[in-house]
C-alpha positions in Angstrom: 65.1 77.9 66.9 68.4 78.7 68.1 68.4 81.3 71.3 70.5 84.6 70.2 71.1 85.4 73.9 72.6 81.5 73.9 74.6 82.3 70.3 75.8 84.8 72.1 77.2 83.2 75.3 79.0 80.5 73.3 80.8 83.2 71.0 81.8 84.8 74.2 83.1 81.6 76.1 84.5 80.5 73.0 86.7 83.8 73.1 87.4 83.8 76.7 88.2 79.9 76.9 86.0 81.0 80.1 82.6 80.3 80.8 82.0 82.0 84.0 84.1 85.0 82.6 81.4 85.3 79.3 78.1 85.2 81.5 79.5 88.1 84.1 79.8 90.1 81.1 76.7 88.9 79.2 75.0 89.4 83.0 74.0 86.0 83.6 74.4 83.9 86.3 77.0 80.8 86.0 74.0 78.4 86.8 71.8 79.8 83.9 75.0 80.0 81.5 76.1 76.3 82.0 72.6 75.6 81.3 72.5 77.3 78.2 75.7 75.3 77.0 74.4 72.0 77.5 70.9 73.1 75.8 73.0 74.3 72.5 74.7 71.2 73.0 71.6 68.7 72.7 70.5 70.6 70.1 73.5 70.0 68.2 73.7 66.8 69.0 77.9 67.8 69.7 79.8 68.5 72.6 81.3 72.1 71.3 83.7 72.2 74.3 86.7 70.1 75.7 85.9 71.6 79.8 88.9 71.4 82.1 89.3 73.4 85.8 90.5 76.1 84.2 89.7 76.4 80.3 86.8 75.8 78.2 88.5 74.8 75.1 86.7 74.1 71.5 86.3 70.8 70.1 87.2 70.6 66.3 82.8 70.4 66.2 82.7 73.5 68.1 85.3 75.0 66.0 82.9 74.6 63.0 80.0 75.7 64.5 81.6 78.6 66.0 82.3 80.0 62.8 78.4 79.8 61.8 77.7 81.4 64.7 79.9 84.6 64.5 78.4 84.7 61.0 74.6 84.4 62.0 75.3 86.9 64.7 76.9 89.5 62.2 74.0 88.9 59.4 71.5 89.9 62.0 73.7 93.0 63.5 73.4 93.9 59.7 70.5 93.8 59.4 69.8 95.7 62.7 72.1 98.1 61.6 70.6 98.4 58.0 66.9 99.5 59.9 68.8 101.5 62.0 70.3 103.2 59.0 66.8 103.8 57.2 65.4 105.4 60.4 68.2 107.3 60.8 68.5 106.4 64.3 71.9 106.0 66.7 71.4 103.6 69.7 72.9 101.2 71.7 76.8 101.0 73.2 79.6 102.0 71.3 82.6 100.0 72.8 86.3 101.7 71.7 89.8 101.2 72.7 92.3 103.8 72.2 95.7 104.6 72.9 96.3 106.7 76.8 97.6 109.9 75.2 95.3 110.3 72.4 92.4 108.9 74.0 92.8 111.6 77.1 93.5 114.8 75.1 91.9 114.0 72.3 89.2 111.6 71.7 87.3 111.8 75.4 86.5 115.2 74.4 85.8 114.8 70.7 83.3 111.5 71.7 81.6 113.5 74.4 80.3 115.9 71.6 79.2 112.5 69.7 77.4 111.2 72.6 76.3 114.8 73.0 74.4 114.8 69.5 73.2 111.2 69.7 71.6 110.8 73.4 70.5 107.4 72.7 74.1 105.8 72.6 76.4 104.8 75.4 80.1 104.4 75.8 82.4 102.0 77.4 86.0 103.5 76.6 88.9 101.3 77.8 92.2 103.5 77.2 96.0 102.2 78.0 98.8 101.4 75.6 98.4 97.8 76.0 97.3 96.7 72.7 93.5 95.5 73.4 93.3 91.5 72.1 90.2 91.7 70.1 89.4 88.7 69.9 89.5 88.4 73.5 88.3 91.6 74.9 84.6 93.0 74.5 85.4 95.8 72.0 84.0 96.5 68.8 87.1 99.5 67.5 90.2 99.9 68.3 92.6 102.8 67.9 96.1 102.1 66.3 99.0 103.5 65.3 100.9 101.9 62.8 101.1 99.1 59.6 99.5 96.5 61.0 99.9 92.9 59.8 97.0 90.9 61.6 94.8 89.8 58.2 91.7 89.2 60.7 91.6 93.2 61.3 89.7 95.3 58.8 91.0 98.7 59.1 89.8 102.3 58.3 91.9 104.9 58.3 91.6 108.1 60.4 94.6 110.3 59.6 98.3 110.2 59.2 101.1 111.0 61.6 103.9 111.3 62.9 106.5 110.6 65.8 108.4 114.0 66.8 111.1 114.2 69.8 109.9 117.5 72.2 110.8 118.8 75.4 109.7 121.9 77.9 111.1 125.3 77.6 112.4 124.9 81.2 114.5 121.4 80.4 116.2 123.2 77.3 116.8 126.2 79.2 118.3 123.6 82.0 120.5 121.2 80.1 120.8 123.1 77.0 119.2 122.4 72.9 120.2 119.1 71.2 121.5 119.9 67.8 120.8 117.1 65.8 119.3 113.1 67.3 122.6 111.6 67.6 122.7 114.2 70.7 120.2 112.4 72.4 122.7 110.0 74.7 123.9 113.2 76.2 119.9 114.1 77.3 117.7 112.2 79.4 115.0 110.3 77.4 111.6 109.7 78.1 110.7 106.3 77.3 107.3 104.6 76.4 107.8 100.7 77.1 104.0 99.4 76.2 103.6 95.8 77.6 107.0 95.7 79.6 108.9 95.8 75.7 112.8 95.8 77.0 114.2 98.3 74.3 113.2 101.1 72.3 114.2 103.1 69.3 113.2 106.4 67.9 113.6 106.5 64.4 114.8 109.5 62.3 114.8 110.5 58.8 115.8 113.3 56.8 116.4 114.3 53.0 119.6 112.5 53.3 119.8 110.7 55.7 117.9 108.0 58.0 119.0 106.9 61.6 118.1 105.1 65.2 119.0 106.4 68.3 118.3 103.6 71.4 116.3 105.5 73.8 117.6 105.1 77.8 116.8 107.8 80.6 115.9 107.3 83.9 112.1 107.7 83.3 109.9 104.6 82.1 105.9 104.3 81.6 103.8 102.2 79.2 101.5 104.8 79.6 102.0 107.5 76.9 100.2 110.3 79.0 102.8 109.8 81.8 105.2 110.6 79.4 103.7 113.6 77.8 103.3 114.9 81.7 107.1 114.3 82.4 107.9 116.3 79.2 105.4 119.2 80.3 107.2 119.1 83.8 110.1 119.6 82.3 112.1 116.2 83.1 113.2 114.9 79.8 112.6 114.8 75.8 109.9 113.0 74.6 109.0 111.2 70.9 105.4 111.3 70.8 102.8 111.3 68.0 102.1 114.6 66.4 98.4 114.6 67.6 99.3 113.8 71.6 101.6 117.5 71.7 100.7 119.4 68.6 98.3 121.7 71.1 101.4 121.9 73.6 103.7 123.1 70.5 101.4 125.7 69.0 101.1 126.6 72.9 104.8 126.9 73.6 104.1 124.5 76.1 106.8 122.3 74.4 109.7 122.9 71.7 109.9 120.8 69.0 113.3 119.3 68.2 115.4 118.6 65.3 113.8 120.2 62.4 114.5 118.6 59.4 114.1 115.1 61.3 111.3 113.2 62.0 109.8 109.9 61.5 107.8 108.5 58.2 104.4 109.2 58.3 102.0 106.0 59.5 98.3 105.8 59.8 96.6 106.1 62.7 93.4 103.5 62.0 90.0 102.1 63.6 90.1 98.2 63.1 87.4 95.7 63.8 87.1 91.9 63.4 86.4 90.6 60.2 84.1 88.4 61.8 82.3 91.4 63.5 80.4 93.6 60.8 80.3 96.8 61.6 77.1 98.4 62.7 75.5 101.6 61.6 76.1 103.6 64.9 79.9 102.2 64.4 80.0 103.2 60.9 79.2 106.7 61.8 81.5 106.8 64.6 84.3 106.0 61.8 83.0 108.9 59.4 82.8 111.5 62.7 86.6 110.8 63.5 87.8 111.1 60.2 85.8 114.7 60.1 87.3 115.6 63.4 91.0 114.7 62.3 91.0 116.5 59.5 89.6 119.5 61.1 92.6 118.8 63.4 94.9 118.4 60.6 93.8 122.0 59.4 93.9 123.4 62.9 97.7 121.8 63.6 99.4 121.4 60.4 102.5 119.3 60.4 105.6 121.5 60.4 108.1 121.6 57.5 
């Protein structure tokens, strides 16, 4: 019989192209992991990686056999899920990646009330604007924003929204309103660059008409948070997603801009690996954020 905990550790080092990187997070020493390598190994009768000083890369044996194992590994979190399911019972970590903005005003609060009502979960939630590699990292959902084109992501959608520009009472008050986006070069713009991305555009539609403006300012982050605290402050206009500063609007906190424009709707979405069947506690996860956007959706409704 085939060792899960040794299924496991190959996955891993397979996505990683790092063994010593898959047994600190499986907690297991380098000794016993290299071990467990060579016993899969034998029992395969293939050598399932090319090793180098740096990278553990797959051989076109371990390729096969990696596939098998992702799907053996899935059948069983199936079937763990599917007892789960009958006995009603949510336990074990929940691992989620989220964008900074949303995941600080937003979800933190809303999965503290879900770990709240099921007290035999845990949490690891890694939050940044980075997009999180999933086939890399050790997360089973990831928040996105956006069409996606990556066919090895299953996705489920959690609401729609929208990009808006905004900026504080005390900025307008300062520099005066922008009547209509082409304004913009005359204002200072707050710019999200995730991932060190050299240029940005904000994108603007209305009934008849549909333009970009290139944003520039002398504020940058790749953290969306920063730049939701730089509008607050009053040092610029922002574009942010409806559901980071909907709150701040309806608070007065922040003005929202050009009525009439805004961007096209996309979906905001929870995607997982194909390869990585969801489990039950995941599935419910899925159903209690849908719930809690459209509560949100009732609570904030989108202007115009």
């Amino acid at each position: 019989m085939y060792s899960l905990d040794d299924l496991k550790l190959f996955v891993r080092t397979a996505e990683l192209e790092n063994l010593s990187a898959a047994a600190r997070e499986l907690d297991r020493t380098a000794a016993t992991a290299s071990a467990a390598l060579i016993r899969l190994e034998q029992r395969l009768s293939a050598r399932l990686f090319a090793r180098t000083t740096r990278r553990m890369r797959l051989t076109e044996e371990g390729r096969v056999f990696l596939d098998a194992a992702r799907k053996a590994l899935a059948a069983l979190e199936e079937g763990e899920g599917a007892l789960a399911e009958q006995r009603e019972e949510l336990a074990g970590p929940l691992r989620l990646s989220a964008p900074a903005d949303l995941g600080r005003t937003l979800l933190r609060g809303w999965l503290d009330d879900f770990l709240q009502a099921h007290a035999q979960l845990s949490l690891e939630l890694s939050i940044g604007d980075t997009l999180a590699d999933l086939y890399r990292s050790n997360v089973d959902l990831a928040v996105r924003v956006g069409w996606l084109e990556d066919s090895g992501l299953v996705r489920r959608q959690l609401a729609l929204t929208r990009r808006v520009a905004v900026a504080a009472p005390a900025y307008l008050a300062r520099c005066g309103m922008p009547v209509s986006p082409e304004a913009l070069a005359q204002h200072q713009m707050l710019c999200l660059a995730p991932g060190g991305q050299a240029r940005m555009r904000w994108p603007f539609r209305s009934r008849q008409a549909r333009l970009e403006v290139e944003a520039s300012g002398r504020r940058t982050s790749d953290d969306g948070a920063v730049v939701r605290d730089w509008a607050l402050a009053g040092h610029g206009i922002a574009f942010k997603s409806w559901f980071d500063v909907a709150a701040d609007v309806s608070a007065g906190r922040l003005v929202l801009l050009f009525p009439g424009w805004y961007q096209d709707s996309v979906p905001l979405q929870l995607v997982f690996l194909q390869s990585r069947f969801p489990s039950y506690r995941q599935r419910r996860l899925i159903e209690f954020l849908q719930a809690r956007f459209a509560a949100f959706d009732a609570d904030y409704p989108f202007p115009g």
